[in-house]
C-alpha positions as CSV (number, residue, x, y, z in Angstrom):
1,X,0.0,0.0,0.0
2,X,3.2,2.6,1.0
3,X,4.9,1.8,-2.2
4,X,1.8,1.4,-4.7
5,X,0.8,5.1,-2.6
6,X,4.3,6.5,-3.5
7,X,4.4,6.0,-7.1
8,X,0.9,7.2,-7.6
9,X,2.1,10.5,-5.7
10,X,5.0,10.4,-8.1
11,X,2.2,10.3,-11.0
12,X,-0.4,12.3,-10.1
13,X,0.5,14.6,-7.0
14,X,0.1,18.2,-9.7
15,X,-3.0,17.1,-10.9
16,X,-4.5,15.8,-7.7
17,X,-4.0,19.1,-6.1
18,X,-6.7,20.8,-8.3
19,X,-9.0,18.1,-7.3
20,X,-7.9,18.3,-3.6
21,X,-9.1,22.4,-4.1
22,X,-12.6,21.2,-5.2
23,X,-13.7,19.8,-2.1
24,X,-14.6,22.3,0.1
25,X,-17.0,22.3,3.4
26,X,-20.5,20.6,1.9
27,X,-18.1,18.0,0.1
28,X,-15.9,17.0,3.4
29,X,-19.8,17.0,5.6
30,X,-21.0,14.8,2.6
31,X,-17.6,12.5,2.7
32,X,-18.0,12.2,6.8
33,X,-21.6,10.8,5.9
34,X,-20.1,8.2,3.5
35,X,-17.7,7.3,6.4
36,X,-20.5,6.8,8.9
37,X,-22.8,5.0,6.6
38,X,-19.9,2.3,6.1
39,X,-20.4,1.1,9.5
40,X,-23.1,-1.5,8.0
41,X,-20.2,-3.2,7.4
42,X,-19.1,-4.2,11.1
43,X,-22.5,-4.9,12.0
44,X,-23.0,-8.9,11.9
45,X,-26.2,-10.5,10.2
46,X,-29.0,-8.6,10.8
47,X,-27.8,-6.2,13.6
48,X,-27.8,-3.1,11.1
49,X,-29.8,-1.6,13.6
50,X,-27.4,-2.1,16.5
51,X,-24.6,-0.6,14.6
52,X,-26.8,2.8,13.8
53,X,-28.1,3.0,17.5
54,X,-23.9,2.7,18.1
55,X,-23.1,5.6,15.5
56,X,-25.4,7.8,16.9
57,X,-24.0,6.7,20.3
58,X,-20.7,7.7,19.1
59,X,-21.7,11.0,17.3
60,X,-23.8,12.4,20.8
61,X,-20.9,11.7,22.6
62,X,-18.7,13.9,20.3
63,X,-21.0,16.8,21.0
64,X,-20.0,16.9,24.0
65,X,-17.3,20.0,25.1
66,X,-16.7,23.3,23.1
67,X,-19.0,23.6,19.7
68,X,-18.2,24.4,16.2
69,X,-20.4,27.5,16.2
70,X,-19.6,28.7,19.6
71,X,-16.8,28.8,21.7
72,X,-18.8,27.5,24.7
73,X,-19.1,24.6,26.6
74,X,-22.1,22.4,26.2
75,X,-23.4,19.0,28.1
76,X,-20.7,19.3,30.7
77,X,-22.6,19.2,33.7
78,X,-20.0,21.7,34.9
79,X,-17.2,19.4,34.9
80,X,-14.4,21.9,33.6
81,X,-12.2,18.4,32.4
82,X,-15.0,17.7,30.0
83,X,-14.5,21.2,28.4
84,X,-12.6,20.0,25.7
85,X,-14.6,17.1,25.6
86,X,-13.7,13.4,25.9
87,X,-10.4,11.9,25.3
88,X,-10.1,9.8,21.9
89,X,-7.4,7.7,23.2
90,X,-9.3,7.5,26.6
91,X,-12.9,5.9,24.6
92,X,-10.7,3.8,22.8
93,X,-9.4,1.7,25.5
94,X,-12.0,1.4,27.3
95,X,-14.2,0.4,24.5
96,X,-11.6,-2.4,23.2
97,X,-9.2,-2.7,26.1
98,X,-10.8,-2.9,29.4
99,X,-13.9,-5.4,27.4
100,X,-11.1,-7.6,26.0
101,X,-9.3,-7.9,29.4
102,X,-12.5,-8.6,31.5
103,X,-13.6,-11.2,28.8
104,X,-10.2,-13.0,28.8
105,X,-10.7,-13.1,33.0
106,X,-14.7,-14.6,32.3
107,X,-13.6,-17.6,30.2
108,X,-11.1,-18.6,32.4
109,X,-10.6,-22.3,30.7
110,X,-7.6,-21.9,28.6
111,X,-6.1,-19.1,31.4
112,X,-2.6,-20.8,31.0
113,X,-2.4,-21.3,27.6
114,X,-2.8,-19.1,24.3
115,X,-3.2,-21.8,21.5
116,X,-0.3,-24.0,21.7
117,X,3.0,-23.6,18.9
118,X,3.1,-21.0,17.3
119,X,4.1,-22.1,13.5
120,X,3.7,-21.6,10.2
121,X,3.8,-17.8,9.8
122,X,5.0,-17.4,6.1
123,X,2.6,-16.1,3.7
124,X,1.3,-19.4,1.5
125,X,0.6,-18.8,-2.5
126,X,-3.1,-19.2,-1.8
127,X,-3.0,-16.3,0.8
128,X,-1.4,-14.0,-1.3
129,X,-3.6,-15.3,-4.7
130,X,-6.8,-14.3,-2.3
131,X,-4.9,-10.7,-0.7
132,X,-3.4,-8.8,-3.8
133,X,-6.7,-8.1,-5.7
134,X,-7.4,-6.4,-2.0
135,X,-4.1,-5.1,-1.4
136,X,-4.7,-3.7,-5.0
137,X,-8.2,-1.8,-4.9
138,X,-6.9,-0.7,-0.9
139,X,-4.2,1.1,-2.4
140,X,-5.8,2.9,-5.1
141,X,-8.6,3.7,-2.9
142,X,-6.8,4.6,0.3
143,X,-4.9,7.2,-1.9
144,X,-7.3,8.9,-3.1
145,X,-8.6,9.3,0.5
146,X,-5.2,10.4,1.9
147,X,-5.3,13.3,-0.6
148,X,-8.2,14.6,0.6
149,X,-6.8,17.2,3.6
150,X,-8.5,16.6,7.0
151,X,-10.0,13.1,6.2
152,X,-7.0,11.2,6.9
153,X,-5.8,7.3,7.1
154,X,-8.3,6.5,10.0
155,X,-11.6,6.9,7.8
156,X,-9.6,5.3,4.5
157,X,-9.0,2.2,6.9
158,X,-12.6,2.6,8.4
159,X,-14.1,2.4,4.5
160,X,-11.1,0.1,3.2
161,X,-12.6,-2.9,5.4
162,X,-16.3,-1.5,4.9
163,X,-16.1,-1.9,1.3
164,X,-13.7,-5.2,1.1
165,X,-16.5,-6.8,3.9
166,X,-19.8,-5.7,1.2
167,X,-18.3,-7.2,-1.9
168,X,-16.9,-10.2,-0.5
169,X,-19.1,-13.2,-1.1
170,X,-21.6,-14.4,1.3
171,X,-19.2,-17.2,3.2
172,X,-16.4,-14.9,3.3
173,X,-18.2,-11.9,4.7
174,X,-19.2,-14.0,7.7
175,X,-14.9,-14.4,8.8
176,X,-14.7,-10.7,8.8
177,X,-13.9,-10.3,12.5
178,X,-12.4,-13.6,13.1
179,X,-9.3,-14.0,11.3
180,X,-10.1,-13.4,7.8
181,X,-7.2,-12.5,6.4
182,X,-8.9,-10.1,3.3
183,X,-10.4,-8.0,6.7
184,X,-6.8,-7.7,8.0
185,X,-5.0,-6.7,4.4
186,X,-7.9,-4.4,3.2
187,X,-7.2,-1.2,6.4
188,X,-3.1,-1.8,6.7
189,X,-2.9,-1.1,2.8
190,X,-5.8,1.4,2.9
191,X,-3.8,3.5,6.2
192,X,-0.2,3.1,4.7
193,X,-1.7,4.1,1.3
194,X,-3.6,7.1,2.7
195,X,-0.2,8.1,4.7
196,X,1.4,8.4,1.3
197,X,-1.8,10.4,0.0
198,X,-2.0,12.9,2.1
199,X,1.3,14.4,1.0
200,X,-0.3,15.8,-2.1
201,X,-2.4,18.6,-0.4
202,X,1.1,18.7,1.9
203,X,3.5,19.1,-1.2
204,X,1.5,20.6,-4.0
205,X,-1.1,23.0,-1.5
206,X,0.9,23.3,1.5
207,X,-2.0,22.4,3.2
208,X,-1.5,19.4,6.1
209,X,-3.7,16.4,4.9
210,X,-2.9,14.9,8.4
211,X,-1.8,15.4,12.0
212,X,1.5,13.7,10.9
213,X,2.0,16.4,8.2
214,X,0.8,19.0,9.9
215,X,4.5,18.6,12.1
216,X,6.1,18.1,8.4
217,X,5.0,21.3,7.8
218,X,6.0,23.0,10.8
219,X,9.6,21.1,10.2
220,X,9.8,22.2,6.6
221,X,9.2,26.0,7.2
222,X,11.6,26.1,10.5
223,X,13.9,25.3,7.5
224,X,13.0,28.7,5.4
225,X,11.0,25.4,2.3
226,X,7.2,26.9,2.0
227,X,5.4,23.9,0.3
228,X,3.3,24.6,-2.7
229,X,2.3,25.1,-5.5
230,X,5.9,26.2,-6.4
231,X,7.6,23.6,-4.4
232,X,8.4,21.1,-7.9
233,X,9.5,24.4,-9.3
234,X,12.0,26.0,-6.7
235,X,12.8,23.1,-4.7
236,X,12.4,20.0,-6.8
237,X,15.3,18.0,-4.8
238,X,13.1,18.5,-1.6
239,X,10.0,16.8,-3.7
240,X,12.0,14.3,-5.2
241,X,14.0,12.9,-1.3
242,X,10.7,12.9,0.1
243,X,8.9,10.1,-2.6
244,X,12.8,8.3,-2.5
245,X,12.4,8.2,1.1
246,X,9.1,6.7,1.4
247,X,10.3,3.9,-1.0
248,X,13.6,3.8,1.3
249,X,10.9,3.6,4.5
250,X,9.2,1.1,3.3
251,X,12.0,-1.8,2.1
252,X,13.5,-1.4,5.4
253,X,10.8,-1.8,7.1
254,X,9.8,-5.3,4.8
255,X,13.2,-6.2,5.5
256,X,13.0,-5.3,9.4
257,X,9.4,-6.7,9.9
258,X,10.2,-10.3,8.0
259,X,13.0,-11.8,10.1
260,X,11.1,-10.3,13.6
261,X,7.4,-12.2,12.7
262,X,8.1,-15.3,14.6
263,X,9.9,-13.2,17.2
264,X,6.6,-10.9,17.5
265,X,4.3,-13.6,17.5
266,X,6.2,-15.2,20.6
267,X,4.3,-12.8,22.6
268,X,0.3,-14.9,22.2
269,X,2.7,-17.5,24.0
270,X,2.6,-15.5,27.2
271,X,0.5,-17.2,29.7
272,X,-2.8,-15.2,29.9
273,X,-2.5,-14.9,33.5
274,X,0.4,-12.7,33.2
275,X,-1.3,-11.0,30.1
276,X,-4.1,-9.8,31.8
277,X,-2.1,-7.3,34.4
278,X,-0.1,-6.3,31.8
279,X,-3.0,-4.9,29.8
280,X,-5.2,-3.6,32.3
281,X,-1.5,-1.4,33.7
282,X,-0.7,0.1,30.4
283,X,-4.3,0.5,30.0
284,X,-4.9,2.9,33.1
285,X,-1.3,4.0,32.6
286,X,-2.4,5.4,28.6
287,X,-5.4,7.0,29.8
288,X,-3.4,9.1,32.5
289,X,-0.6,9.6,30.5
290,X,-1.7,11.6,27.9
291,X,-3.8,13.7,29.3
292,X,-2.2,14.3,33.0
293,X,-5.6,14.2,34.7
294,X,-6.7,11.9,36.8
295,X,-10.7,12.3,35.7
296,X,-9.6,10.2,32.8
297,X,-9.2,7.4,34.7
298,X,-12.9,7.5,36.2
299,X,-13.8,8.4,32.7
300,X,-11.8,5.0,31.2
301,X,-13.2,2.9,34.0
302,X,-16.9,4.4,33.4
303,X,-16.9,3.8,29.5
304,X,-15.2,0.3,30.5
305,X,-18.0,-0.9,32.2
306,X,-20.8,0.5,29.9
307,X,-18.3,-1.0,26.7
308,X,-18.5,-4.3,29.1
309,X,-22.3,-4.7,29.3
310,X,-22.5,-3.4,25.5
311,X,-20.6,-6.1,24.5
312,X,-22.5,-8.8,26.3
313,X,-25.7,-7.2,24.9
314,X,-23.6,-8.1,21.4
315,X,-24.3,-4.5,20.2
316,X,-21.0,-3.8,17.5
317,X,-18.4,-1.7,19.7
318,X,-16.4,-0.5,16.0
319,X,-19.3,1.8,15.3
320,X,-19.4,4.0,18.7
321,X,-15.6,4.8,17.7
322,X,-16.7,5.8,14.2
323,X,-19.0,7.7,15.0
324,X,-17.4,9.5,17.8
325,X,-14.1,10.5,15.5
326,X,-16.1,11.5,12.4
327,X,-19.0,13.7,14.4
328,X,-16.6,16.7,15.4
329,X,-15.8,16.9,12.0
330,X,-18.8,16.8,10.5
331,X,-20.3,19.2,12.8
332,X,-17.4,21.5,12.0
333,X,-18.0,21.3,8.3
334,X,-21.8,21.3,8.6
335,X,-21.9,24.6,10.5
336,X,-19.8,26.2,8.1
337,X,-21.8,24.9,5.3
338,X,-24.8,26.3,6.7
339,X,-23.2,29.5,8.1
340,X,-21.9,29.9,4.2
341,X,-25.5,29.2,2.4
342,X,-27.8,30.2,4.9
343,X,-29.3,26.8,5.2
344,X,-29.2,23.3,4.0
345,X,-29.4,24.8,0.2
346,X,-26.1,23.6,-0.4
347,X,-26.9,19.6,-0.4
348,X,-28.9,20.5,-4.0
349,X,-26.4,23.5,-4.8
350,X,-23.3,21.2,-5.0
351,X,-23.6,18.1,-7.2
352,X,-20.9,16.2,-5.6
353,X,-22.3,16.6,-2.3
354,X,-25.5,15.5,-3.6
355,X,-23.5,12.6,-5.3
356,X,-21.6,11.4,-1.9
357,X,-24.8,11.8,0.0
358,X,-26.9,9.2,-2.4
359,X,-24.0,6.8,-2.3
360,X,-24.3,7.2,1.7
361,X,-27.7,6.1,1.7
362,X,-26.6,3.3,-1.1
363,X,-24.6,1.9,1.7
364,X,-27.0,1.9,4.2
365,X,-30.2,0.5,2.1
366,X,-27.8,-2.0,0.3
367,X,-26.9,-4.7,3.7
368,X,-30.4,-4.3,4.7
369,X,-31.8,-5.3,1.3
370,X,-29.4,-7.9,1.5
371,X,-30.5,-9.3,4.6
372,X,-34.5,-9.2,3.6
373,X,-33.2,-11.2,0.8
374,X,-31.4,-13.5,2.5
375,X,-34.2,-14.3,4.6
């Protein structure tokens, strides 16, 4: 995904940055919807429904803290540590972390041991036969999404195993989630490829396309190099060392990553009684950590339990996250849309916003159709 993402930069990085300057508030509010309506995808058969009630979960939770529109704090309850609102990282591990840890604890059979000998890690023929068409529509796709400035190599993974999961036939799409190995191909290449993407807005607009090149920039002006639309022209050697290095990155890290698999791996030998501690420290540790406050450490423990009970309910836990890192951005870019045409106008005004909105609801109607039909 990093090296097909590197020579399609190479390629098209001067002509992507006029399509980059199309997309303007409507079309990013539009493309967040797309995003969000992909979740059908983690929802299992027939709980469509549970996956929704999870997005909108997840997007009433990102209200929460300072608005687009005003900078003032709503649904607080007067707790000044929820001004800023809650803590992604803090959401994350207790939706995933502290679920996974108590689980492992509940089914207590196999406490000592993690599956036995760990062999046969090479890649076989059939794997990669079944993988590169992925790896292949990942890359081109995740590109395109990394190019886009603001929505970034979370929502290309997000869509990467939405879309893989929706075309796959029907006894493939019922691995996704346990061990398939299309589901764990289709977001790695769809992230590094986005990564790679989301230096053309970077390079060609000087406009970060992520929080990784946003420091890039900072970096590259501390050293007197404004990136733009003159960058090829005036600084070409600059353009050029950052596309040899991402080829450069990316062997050595094939030629680290190969020999260190079985190494790696070693690590599902580790009795799970000694696991469990482990996780549940770095856990708490995480949570405190990056923020300094100790309130996120009632607030991990808090979202623990609910995620706990959620996921004995067997409601999807994928979606809340979704939903929770796309609806400050889609808030953002819906105010501004409105605040620009004075109302919701600009869904008809803008074809391509109209266009990203019907595929939206294409994605929803689609695995419910599917499911009446199945049935």
């Amino acid at each position: 995904g990093g090296t097909i993402g590197a020579l399609l930069l190479m390629i098209f990085a001067p002509m992507l940055s006029s399509v980059a300057l199309l997309f303007h508030s409507p079309e990013y509010f539009a493309l967040m919807v797309v995003g969000l309506s992909a979740i059908a995808a983690f929802a299992g058969q027939g709980q469509v429904t549970k996956a929704l009630l999870m997005t909108v979960l997840g997007l009433i939770m990102a209200t929460v803290g300072e608005g687009a529109l005003f900078n003032l704090p709503r649904f607080t309850g007067g707790i000044m540590d929820l001004q800023s609102g809650f803590g992604f990282i803090t959401l994350a591990m207790a939706m995933f972390a502290l679920p996974e840890a108590v689980f492992l604890i509940l089914k207590p059979k196999n406490l000592g041991d993690n599956g036995g000998e760990i062999k046969d890690l090479r890649i076989t023929r059939a794997e990669a036969r079944a993988i590169a068409p992925v790896i292949g529509r990942q890359s081109i796709q995740g590109f395109f999404i990394g190019v886009l400035p603001g929505a970034g190599a979370t929502i290309a993974s997000f869509l990467g195993y939405a879309v893989e999961r929706n075309i796959a036939p029907k006894h493939e799409q019922e691995e996704f989630g346990k061990g398939s190995i299309k589901g764990l191909a289709a977001p790695e290449t769809a992230n590094n490829a986005a990564c790679t993407g989301s230096f053309v807005p970077l390079l060609t607009l000087g406009i970060p396309g992520s929080g990784t090149t946003a420091i890039l920039l900072g970096a590259l002006i501390a050293l007197n190099v404004t990136p733009g639309p003159r960058l090829m022209v005036d600084d070409p050697q600059i353009f050029w060392a950052v596309i040899m290095s991402m080829f450069i990155g990316n062997l050595v890290l094939l030629i680290l990553n190969l020999p260190l698999i079985p190494y790696i791996a070693k690590l599902l030998a580790i009795p799970r009684n000694f696991l469990i501690p482990f996780i549940l420290f770095f856990t708490l540790m995480g949570a405190y950590i990056g923020q300094n406050n100790a309130t996120e450490l009632l607030m991990l423990v808090g979202f623990g339990i609910c995620g706990i009970a959620l996921k004995f309910a067997n409601y999807p836990l994928p979606p809340l996250l979704i939903g929770f890192i796309l609806g400050g951005m889609m808030e953002d870019n819906f105010s501004r849309s409105v605040q620009l045409y004075g109302g919701i106008s600009f869904i008809v005004e803008r074809p391509m916003t109209l266009s990203l909105l019907v595929i939206a609801v294409g994605l929803i109607i689609v695995p419910v159709l599917r499911n009446r039909l199945t049935k």
